[in-house]
C-alpha positions, 0 to 999 in steps of 0.5 A: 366889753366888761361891766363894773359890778358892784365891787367896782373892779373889772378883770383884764387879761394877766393883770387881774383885777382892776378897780375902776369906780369913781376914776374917771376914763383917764385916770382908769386908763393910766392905771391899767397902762401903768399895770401892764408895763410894770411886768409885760408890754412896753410902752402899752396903748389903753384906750376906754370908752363907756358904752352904758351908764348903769341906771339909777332911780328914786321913788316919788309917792305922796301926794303927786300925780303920778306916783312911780320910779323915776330914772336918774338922767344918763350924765348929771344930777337929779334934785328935788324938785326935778324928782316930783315934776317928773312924777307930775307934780304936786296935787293941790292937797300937797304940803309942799313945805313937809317933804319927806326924803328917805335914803336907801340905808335908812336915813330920814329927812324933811325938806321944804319944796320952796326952800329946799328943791335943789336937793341933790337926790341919790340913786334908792332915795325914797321921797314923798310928798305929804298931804296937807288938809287930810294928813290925820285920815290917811296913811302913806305907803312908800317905797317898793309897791306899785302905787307908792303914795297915800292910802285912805282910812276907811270911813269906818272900821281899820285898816291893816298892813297888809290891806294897806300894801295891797291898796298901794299896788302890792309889792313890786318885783324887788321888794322884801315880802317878809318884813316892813318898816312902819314909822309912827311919831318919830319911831321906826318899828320893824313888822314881820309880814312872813309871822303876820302870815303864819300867825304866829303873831297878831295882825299890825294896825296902822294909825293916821299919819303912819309911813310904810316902808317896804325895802329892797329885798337883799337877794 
């Protein structure tokens, strides 16, 4: 039993090392029979079989009912649509026809529910839903929190970054902590967190109708 890490080789016996993304089992299984009678077996038997897909997931946030992870099914695809009616679908402050799809290199799209729903959506796409009627009071935190989704301005006063993540159920456990991408009409601007905290330099305020993006941590 072998698992095909993120390089997409597996190590066999004498032949060394095996590239066996995107084959399928036999393509993989020609290939590894071709290597072995090449220099030692004559007239090799190979037979693979997949004893586990790895997991794949999207986030939904935004206006839906049940904000989280989702996990992409073991065999076939996930679109859309499927995504947010498995976060409970949408509330009825939705903007359905404002569907923001961010990819896990940065990539942002907009999507209408209706005309776009069979989207095919890849594993770390981040999506969320805008709210239609109360867009300006709000702000939406997406990405690698606990609650992704839209947190309310107070009714008076600001509210700031790092208070913004807190309401949206601080960091999950493979977040980045040190930096956050803020997008604001159209600008994508990058927020160190880890200078926020030692001061040396002054707390973000976010404004209506920003989207916080908190990445996957690299390591």
């Amino acid at each position: 039993e072998a698992q095909i890490g993120k390089s997409g080789f597996v190590s066999f016996p004498l032949i060394g090392n095996v590239k066996l993304v995107a084959k399928s089992l036999k393509q993989a299984e020609d290939d590894i029979k071709a290597l072995y009678e090449k220099d030692y077996l004559v007239n090799a038997q190979v037979n693979l079989s997949i004893m586990g897909y790895a997991e794949k997931w999207v986030i939904v946030g935004g206006d839906v009912r049940g904000p989280g992870t989702i996990k992409f099914p073991e065999e076939g695809a996930l679109d859309l649509r499927g995504a947010i009616a498995q976060a409970g679908g949408v509330l009825e402050s939705a903007d359905i026809g404002r569907v923001v799809v961010r990819s896990k290199a940065g990539a942002v799209n907009y999507y209408s529910l209706k005309s776009s729903g069979s989207k095919v959506l890849a594993h770390g796409d981040s999506v969320t839903v805008s709210r239609s009627t109360l867009k300006q009071s709000t702000i939406t935190v997406a990405g690698n929190v606990n609650k992704p989704g839209i947190v309310e301005f107070p009714k008076t006063g600001s509210l700031d970054i790092l208070t913004a993540i807190a309401q949206a159920g601080d960091f999950n456990r493979i977040a980045n902590k040190k930096d956050v991408v803020v997008s604001r009409d159209g600008r994508r601007m990058l927020v160190s967190l880890r200078d926020i905290k030692n001061g040396r330099i002054k707390m973000f305020y976010l404004k209506a109708g920003d989207i916080v993006i908190v990445q996957e941590s690299r390591f």
